[in-house]
C-alpha positions in Angstrom: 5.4 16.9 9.2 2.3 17.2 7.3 1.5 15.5 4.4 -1.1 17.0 1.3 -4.3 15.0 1.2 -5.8 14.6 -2.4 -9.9 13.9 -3.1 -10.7 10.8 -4.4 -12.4 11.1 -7.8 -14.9 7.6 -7.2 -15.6 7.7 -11.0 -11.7 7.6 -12.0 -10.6 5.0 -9.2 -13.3 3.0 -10.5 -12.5 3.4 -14.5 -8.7 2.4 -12.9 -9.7 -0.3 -10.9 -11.6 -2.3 -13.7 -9.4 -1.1 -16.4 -5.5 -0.6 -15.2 -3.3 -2.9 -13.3 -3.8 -2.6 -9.2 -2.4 0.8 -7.8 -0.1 -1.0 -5.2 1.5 -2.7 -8.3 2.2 0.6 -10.0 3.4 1.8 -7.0 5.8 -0.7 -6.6 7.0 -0.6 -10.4 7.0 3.7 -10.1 4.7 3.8 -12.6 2.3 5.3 -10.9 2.3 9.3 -11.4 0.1 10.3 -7.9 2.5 11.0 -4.7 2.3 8.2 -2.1 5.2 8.9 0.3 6.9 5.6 0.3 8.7 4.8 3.9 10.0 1.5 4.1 10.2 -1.6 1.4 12.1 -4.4 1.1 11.9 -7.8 -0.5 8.6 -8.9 0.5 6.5 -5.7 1.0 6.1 -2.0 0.6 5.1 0.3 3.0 3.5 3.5 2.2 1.3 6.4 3.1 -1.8 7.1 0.7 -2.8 10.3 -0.5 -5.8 9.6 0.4 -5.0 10.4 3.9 -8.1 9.1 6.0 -6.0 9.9 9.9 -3.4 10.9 10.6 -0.5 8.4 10.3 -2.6 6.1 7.9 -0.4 3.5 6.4 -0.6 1.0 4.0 1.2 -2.3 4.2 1.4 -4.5 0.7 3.2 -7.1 -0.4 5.5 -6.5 -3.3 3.9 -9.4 -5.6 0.7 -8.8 -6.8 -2.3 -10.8 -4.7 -5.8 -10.4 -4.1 -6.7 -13.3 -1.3 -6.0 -11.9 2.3 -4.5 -15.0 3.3 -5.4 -17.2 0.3 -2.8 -16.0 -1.9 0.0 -16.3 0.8 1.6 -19.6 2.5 2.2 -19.8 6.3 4.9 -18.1 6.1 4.7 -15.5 3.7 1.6 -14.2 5.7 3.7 -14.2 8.6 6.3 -12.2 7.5 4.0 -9.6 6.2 2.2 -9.4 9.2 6.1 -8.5 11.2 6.4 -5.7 9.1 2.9 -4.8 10.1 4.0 -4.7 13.8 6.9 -2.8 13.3 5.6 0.0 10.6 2.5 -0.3 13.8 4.9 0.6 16.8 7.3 2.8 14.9 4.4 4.9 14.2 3.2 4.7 17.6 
């Protein structure tokens, strides 16, 4: 399967990123109008590939609540959970 890749327009992703609520959130509300091919989501994380495909099989892993710290923004657990589906979207695609 292949998948369309789409240019990034800098200027727009910028305007959105300054101006707009985060992309992953409009993702995960469908408000978002660009195709990301979502392939897995639960309760605590969506998992999707942009379209903004850098290689092949490039995946993006995001929790379903909006946060901004890496690990900040998570407890122990939380960030441990995240990090599971990490390993699985990782070996599935493998």
């Amino acid at each position: 399967m292949t998948y369309q890749r789409y240019p990034i327009d800098i200027k727009v992703y910028t305007e959105q990123s300054q101006n707009a609520p985060c992309f992953i959130c409009r993702i995960v509300t469908r408000d978002i109008i660009e195709p990301h091919t979502i392939i897995y989501e639960d309760d605590t994380a969506i998992v999707f590939f942009s379209k903004h495909q850098l290689l092949y099989g490039y995946t993006l892993v995001a929790p379903r609540q909006h946060r901004e710290q890496v690990t900040g923004d998570f407890s122990l657990e939380e960030y441990l959970a995240l990090q599971r589906i990490v390993y699985r979207v990782a070996e599935a695609l493998r």
